[in-house]
C-alpha positions in Angstrom: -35.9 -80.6 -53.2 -36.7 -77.8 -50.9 -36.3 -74.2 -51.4 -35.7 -72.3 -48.9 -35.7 -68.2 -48.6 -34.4 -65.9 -45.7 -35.9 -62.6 -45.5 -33.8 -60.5 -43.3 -33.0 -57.0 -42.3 -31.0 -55.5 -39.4 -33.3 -52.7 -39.5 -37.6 -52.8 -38.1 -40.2 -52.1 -40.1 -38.3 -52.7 -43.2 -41.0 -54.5 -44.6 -39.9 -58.1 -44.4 -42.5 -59.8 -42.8 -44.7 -58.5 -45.9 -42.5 -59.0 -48.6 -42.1 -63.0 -46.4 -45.9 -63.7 -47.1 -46.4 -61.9 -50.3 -43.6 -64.3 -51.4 -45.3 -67.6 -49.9 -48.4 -66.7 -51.4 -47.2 -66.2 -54.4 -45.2 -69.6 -54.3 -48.9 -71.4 -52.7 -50.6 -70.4 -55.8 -48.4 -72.1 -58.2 -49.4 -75.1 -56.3 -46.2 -75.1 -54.3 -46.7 -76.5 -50.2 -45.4 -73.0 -48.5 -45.0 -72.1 -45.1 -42.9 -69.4 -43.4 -41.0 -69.9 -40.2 -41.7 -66.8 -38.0 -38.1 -66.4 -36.0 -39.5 -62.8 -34.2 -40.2 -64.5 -30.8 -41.4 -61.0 -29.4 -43.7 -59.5 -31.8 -45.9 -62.9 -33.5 -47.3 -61.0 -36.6 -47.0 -63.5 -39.1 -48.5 -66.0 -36.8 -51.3 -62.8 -36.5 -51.3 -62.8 -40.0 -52.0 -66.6 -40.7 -55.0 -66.3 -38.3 -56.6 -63.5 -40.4 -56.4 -65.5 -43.5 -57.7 -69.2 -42.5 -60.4 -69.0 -45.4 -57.7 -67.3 -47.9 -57.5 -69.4 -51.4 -54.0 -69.7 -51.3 -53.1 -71.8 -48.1 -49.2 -70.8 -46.1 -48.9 -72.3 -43.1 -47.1 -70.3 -40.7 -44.4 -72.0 -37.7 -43.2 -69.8 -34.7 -39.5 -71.1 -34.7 -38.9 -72.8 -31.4 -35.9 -71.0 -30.6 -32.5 -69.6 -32.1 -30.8 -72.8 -31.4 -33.6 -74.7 -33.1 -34.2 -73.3 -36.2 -31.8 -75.7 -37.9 -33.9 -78.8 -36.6 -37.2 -76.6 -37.2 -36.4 -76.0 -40.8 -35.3 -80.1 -41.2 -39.2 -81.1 -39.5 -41.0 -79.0 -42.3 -38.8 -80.3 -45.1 -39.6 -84.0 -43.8 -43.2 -82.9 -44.0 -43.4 -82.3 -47.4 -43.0 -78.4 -48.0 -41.6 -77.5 -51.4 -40.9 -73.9 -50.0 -39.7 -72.7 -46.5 -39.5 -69.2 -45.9 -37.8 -68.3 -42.8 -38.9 -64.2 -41.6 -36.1 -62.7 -39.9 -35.7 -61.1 -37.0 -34.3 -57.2 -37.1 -31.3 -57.8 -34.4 -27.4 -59.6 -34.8 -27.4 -61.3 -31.7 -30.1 -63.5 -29.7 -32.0 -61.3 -27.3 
């Protein structure tokens, strides 16, 4: 069974893509397979953030959703791949830029 846990916010800067990958870490190092599906197609920084942290103990891989449309099938892929925990970082907007 796969969990899976949207972190959303119609506001910026909120915080959510830190509370996203404080979450999957903490989920990685209970031996959980984590990884976080980054839906901001404009501003990449939890793909950033994956970069700076290749040696990091506790592994989260880290997905730039394909698009809006997508995410569905996107989310479907990493639960056939064996992740325990999907967590999906939200964009701050209602509607599909």
């Amino acid at each position: 069974m796969t969990m899976i846990v949207a972190v959303s916010n119609l506001k910026g800067g909120v915080g959510k893509s830190t509370v996203a990958r404080n979450v999957a870490v903490y989920f990685s190092s209970k031996g959980e397979k984590v990884c976080i599906v980054d839906t901001d197609i404009v501003q990449r920084t939890t793909c950033e953030w994956k970069e700076r942290r290749e040696d990091a103990e506790h592994r989260v891989d880290v997905f730039p959703m394909s698009t809006m449309e997508g995410l569905p099938k996107d989310i479907k892929t990493h639960q056939d791949n064996g992740y325990s925990v999907i967590i999906i970082d939200g964009v701050p907007q209602l509607e599909q830029v």
